[in-house]
TORVEXZA-363697 format. One record per residue (C-alpha): residue number from 0; y, z, x; residue in three letters. Coordinates in steps of 0.05 Angstrom, whole numbers, plus 5000, padded with zeros to 4 digits. Layout:
N
 seq    y    z    x type
 NUM    Y    Z    X  Ala
...
//
This chain:
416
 seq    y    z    x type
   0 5000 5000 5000  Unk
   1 5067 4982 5033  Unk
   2 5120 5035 5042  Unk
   3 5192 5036 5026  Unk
   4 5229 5019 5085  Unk
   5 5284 5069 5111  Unk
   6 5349 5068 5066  Unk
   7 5408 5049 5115  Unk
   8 5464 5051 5051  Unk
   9 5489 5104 5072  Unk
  10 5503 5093 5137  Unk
  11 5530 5028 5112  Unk
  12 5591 5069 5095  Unk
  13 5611 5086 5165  Unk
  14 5624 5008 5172  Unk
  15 5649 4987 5105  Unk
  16 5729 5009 5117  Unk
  17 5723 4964 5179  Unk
  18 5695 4903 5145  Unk
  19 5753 4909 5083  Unk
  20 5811 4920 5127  Unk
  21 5788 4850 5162  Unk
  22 5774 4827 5094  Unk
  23 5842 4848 5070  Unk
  24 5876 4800 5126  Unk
  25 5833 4745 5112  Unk
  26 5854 4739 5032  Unk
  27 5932 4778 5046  Unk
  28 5951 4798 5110  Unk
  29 5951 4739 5150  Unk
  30 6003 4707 5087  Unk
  31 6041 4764 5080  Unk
  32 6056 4760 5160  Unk
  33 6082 4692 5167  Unk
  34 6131 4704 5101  Unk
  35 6157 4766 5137  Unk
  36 6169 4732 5200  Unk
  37 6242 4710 5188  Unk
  38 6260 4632 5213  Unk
  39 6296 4620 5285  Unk
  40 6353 4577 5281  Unk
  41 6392 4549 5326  Unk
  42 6466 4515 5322  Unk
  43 6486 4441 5364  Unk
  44 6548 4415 5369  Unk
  45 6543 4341 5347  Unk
  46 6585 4288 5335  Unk
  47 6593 4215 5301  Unk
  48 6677 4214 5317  Unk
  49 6680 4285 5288  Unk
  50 6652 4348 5328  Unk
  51 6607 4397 5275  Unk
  52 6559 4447 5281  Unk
  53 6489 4429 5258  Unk
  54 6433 4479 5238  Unk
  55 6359 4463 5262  Unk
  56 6320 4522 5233  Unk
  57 6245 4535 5252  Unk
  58 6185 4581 5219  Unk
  59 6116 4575 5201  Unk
  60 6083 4571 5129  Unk
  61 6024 4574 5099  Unk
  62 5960 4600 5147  Unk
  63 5888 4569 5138  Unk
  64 5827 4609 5176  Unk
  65 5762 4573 5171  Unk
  66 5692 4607 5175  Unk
  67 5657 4599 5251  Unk
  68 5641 4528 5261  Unk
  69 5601 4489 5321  Unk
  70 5645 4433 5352  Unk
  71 5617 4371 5356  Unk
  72 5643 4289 5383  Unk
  73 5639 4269 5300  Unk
  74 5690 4292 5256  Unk
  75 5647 4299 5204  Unk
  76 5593 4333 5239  Unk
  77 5613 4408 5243  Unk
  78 5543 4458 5236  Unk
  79 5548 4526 5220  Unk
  80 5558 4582 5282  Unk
  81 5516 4637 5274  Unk
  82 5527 4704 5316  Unk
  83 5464 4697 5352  Unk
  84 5480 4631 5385  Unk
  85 5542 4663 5404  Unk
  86 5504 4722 5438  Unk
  87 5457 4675 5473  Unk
  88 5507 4621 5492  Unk
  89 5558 4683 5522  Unk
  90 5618 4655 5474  Unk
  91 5659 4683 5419  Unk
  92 5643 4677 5351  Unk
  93 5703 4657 5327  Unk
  94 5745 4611 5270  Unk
  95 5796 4557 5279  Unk
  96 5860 4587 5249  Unk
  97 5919 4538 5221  Unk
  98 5984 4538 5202  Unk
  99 6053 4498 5170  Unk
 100 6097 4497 5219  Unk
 101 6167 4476 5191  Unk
 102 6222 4448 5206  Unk
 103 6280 4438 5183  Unk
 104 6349 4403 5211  Unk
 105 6410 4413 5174  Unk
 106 6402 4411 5100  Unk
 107 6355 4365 5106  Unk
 108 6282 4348 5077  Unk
 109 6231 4408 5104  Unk
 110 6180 4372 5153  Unk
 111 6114 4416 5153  Unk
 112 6053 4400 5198  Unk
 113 5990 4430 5211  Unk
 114 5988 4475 5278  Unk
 115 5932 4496 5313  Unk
 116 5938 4574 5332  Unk
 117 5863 4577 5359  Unk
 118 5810 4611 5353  Unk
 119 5804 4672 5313  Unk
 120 5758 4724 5328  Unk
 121 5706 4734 5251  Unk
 122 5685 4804 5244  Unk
 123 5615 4797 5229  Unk
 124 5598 4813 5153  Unk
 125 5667 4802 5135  Unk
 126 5692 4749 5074  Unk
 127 5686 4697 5121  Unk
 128 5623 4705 5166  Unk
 129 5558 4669 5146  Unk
 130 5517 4732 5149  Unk
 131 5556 4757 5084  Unk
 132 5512 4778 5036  Unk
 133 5448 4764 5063  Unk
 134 5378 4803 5044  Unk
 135 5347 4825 5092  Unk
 136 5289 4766 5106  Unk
 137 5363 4722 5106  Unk
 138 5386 4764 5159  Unk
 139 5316 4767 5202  Unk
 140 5313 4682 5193  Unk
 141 5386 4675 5220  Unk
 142 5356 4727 5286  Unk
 143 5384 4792 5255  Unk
 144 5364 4858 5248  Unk
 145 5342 4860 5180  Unk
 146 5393 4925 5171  Unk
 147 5449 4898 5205  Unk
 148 5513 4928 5179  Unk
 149 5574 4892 5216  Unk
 150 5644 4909 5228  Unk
 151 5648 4888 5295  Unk
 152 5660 4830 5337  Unk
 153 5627 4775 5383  Unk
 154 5673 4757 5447  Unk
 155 5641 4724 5508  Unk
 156 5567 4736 5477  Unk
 157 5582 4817 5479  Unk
 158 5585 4853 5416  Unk
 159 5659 4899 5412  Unk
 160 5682 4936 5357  Unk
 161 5754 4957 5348  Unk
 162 5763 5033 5357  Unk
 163 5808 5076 5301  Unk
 164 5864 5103 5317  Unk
 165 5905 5153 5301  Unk
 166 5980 5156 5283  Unk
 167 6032 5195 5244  Unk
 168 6023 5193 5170  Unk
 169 6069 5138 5144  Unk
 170 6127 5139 5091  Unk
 171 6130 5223 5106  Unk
 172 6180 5261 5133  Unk
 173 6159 5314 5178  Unk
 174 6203 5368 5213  Unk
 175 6192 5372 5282  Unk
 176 6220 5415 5348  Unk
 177 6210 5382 5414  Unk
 178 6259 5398 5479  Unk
 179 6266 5314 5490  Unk
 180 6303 5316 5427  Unk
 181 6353 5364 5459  Unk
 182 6362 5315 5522  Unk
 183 6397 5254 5473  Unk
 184 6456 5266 5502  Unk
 185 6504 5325 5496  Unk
 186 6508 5364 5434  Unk
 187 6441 5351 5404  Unk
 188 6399 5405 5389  Unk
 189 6314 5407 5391  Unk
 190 6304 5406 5312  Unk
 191 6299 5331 5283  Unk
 192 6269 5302 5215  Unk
 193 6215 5239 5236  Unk
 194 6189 5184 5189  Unk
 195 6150 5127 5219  Unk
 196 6166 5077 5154  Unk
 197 6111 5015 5150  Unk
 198 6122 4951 5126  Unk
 199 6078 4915 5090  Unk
 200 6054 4878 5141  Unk
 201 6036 4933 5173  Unk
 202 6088 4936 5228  Unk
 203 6124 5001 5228  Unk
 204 6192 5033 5249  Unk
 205 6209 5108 5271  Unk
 206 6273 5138 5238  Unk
 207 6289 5194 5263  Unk
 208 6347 5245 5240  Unk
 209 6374 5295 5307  Unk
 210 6417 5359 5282  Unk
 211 6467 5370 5324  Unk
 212 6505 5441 5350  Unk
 213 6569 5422 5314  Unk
 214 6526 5425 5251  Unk
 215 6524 5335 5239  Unk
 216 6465 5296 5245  Unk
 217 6449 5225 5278  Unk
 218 6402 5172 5249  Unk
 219 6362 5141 5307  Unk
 220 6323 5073 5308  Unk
 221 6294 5029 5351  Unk
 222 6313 4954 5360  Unk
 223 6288 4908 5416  Unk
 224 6259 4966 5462  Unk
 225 6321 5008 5447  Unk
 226 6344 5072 5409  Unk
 227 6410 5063 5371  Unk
 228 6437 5121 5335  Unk
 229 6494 5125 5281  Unk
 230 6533 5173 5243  Unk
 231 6497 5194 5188  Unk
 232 6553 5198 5144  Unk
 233 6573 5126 5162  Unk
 234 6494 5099 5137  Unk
 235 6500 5134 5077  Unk
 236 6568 5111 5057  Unk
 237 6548 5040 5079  Unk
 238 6479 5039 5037  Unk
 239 6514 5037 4970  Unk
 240 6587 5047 4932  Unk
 241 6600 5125 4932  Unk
 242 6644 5177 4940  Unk
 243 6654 5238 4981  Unk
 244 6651 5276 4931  Unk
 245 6589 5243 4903  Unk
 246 6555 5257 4979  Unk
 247 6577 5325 4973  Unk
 248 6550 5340 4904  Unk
 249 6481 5310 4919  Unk
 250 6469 5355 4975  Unk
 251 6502 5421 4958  Unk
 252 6456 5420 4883  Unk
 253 6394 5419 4919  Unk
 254 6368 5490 4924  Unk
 255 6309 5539 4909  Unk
 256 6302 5593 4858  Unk
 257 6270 5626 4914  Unk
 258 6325 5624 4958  Unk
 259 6375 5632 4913  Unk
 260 6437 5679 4930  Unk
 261 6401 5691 5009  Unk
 262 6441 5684 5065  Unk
 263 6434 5603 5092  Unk
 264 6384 5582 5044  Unk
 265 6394 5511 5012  Unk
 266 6454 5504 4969  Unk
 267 6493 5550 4994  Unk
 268 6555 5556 5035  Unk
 269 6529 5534 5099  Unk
 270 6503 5474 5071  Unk
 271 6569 5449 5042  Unk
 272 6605 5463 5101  Unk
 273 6552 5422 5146  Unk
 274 6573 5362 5086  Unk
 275 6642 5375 5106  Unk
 276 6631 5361 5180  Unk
 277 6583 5298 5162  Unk
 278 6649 5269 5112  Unk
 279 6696 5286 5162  Unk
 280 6670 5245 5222  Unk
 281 6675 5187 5172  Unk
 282 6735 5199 5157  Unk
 283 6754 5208 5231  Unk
 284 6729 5135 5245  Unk
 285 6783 5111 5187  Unk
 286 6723 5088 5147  Unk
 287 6737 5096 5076  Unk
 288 6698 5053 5038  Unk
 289 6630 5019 5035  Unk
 290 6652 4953 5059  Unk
 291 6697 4989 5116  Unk
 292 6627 5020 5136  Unk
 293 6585 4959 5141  Unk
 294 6643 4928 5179  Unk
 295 6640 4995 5228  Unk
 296 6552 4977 5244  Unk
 297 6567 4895 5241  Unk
 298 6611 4899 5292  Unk
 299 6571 4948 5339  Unk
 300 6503 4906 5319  Unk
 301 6526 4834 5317  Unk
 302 6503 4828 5392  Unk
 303 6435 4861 5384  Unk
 304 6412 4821 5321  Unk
 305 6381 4758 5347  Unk
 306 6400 4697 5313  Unk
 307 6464 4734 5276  Unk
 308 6511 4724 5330  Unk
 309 6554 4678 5289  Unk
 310 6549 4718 5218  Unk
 311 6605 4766 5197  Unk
 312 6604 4842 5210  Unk
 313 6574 4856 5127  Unk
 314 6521 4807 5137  Unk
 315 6499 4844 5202  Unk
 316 6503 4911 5172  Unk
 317 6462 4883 5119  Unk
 318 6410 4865 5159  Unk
 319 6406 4929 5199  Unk
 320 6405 4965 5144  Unk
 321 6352 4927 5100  Unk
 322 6304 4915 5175  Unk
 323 6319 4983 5210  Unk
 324 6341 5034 5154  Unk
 325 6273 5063 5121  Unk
 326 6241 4990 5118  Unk
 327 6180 5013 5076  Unk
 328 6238 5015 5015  Unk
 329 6269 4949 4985  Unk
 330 6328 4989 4951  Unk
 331 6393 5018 4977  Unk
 332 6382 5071 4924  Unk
 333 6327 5098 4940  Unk
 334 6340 5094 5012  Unk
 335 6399 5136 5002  Unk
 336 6370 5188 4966  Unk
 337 6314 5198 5016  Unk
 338 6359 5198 5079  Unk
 339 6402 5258 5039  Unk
 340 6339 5295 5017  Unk
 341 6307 5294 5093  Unk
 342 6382 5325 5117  Unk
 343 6376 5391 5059  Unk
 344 6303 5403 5045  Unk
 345 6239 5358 5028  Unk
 346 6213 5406 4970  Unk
 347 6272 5426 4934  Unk
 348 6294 5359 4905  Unk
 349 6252 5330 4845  Unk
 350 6263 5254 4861  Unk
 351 6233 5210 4903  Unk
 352 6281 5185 4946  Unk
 353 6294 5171 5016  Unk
 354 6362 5178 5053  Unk
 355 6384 5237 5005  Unk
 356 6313 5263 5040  Unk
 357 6318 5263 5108  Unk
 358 6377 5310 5096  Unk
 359 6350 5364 5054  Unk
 360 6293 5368 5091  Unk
 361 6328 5374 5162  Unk
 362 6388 5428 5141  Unk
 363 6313 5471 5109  Unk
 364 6289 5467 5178  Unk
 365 6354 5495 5214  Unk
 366 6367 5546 5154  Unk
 367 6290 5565 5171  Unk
 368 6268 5555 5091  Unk
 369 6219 5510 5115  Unk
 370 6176 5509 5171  Unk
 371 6168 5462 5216  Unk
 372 6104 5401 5208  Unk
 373 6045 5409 5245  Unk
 374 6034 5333 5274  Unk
 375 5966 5357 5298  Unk
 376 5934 5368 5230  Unk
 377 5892 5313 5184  Unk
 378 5942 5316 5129  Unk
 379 5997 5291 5173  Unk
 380 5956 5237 5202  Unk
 381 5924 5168 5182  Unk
 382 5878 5109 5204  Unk
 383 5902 5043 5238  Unk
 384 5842 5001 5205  Unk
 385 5825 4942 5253  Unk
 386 5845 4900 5201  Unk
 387 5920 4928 5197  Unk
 388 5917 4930 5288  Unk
 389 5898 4858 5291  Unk
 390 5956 4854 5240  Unk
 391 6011 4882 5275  Unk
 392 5984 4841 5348  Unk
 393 5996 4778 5305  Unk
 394 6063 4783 5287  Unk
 395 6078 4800 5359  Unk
 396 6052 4733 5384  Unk
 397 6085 4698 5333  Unk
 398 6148 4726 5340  Unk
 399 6138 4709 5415  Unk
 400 6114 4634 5389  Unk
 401 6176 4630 5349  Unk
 402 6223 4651 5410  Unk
 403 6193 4603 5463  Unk
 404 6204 4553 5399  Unk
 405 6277 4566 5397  Unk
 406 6279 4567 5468  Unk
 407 6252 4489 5471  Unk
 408 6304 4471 5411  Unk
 409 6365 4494 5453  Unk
 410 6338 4462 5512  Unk
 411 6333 4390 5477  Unk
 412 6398 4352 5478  Unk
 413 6409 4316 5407  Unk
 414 6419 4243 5409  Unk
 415 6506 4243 5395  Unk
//
């Protein structure tokens, strides 16, 4: 009588996350990456009797990642690649990946062609890999283990799985105290508010909100390898129309029943006078209104932001704001109100927003109502999935691919 063999579904469980985050960029990620990546342009003077400025813009479209496929002289000859060929032959087993690249000069018609990226390393078991769904006699035919579970790759005929890692939970504020905070530059203190916001194409970027001694706060981000910080008061004025008085009120109302009538707990006197300091060093920089605001962070940014050099200062701050400021969030709203809940305190307010955050949450840490996070423990943690790594690696080489691009466009001299 035959037995039952050994029941590997379990186990099967360990590997499943690693087979839908590749599974995941297959149907969405790989999409969802080239319609983040923003177009290069470039400007030519040009003429016909008349000098002008002419636009030649540059980005890529729609991707196309075909299952592993054996090359061969014909066309129409293309066999199946199965992983054990790979294994015995020492290469990868791999798909061609595609993708528009277009072009467009001036207003002009939008030329697309096809663009070969190369090959693109199949996770074995995933949407795309010829061992999905097999049985087990499938999977012992095609030189298998019969309880072969994937989730990892063939390069160079060695098998190599992608390793989680672990980073900072994302979209969450956390409280922290570190002495580096402290060496800034003068003034700062070692108590700052950190959220590492995620896109959704999985690229991320670290806001982080520094107290300082005089009682203000800074809003520090990172662009091209390097930290910019701003005036918090300026970011919040500059995210949507308000007052000071509006500011003021949505700070000073946050508080705790708890806490209520001690001696610097939220919503009380210290907090309104650290408001006071945050309004006056706006008002110190002549910045009045919104508009006067985004004028202040175009005209400091307009340098840094690639391929805005020849925008105005609004359209600059706009784009700081909306790539820079709390990216994981589409609205000013609600990037607002977390930024002013981080700078008072994270569980006192009853709303989920962002800028209106950061500053509760860092003025609970100084008036010790709040302790600070422990970066160490699960809850405060997450996954990178290999799906979501491979993710992030892409956009870098495209980004790169779209630089040398505009590089090669400059370089060209246009027929006059």
């Amino acid at each position: 009588m035959a037995t039952a063999g050994p029941d590997y579904e379990p186990l099967r469980e360990l590997f499943q996350h690693h087979i839908d985050s590749f599974d995941h960029l297959v149907e969405f990620g790989l999409e969802t990456l080239l319609m983040s990546v923003k177009p290069v342009e470039s400007l030519f003077i040009t003429h016909n009797g008349v000098f002008f400025l002419t636009r030649i813009a540059l980005w890529f479209g729609q991707p196309e990642l075909y299952p592993p496929q054996k090359e061969r002289s014909a066309r129409t000859m293309r066999d199946a690649l199965y992983p054990f060929e790979c294994r015995q032959a020492k290469i990868s087993y791999s798909g061609k990946l595609l993708a528009d690249v277009c072009f467009q000069y001036g207003n002009g018609v939008v030329i697309r062609e096809k663009f070969n990226l190369g090959q693109f390393p199949m996770m074995l078991k995933s949407k795309l890999c010829h061992l999905r769904g097999a049985d087990p006699q499938k999977l012992v035919s095609c030189k298998e283990e019969s309880s072969e579970m994937g989730g990892y790759f063939i390069l160079n005929g060695l098998e190599r799985v992608v390793r989680l890692l672990i980073l900072p939970k994302r979209n969450y504020p956390m409280s922290m105290v570190r002495n580096s905070f402290r060496d800034r530059r003068e003034g700062y203190t070692d108590k700052a508010v950190v959220i590492r916001c995620v896109r959704e194409d999985q690229s991320a970027v670290t806001v982080k909100l520094y107290y300082l001694r005089n009682g203000s706060a800074r809003l520090g981000f990172w662009i091209q390898g390097r930290e910019y910080l701003l005036p918090v008061g300026v970011v919040l004025k500059a995210l949507i129309d308000t007052t000071d008085h509006e500011i003021y009120e949505s700070l000073t109302c946050c508080y705790s029943e708890k806490y209520e009538g001690g001696k610097g707990a939220v919503g009380t006197q210290l907090v309104g006078e650290r408001v006071k300091i945050i309004l006056d060093e706006v008002r110190d920089l002549s910045l009045f209104t919104r508009h006067q605001c985004l004028q202040h962070i175009g005209e400091h940014f307009q340098l840094v932001m690639d391929g805005l050099e020849n925008e105005s200062y609004s359209i600059v701050a706009d784009a700081v704001l909306r790539e820079y400021i709390f990216v994981h969030l589409d609205n000013n709203y609600d990037k607002f109100n977390l930024l002013m809940l981080v700078i008072v305190s994270f569980k006192f307010l009853s709303y989920p927003y962002l800028i209106v955050a950061t500053i509760v949450k860092l003025f609970s840490l100084i008036d010790q109502t709040s302790v600070p996070d422990n970066p160490d423990v699960l809850q405060n943690q997450e996954v990178l999935l290999p799906g979501h790594l491979i993710t992030i690696y892409l956009k870098v080489q495209i980004l790169q691919l779209l630089s040398l691009g505009k590089m090669f466009l400059y370089a060209q001299k246009l027929p006059m």
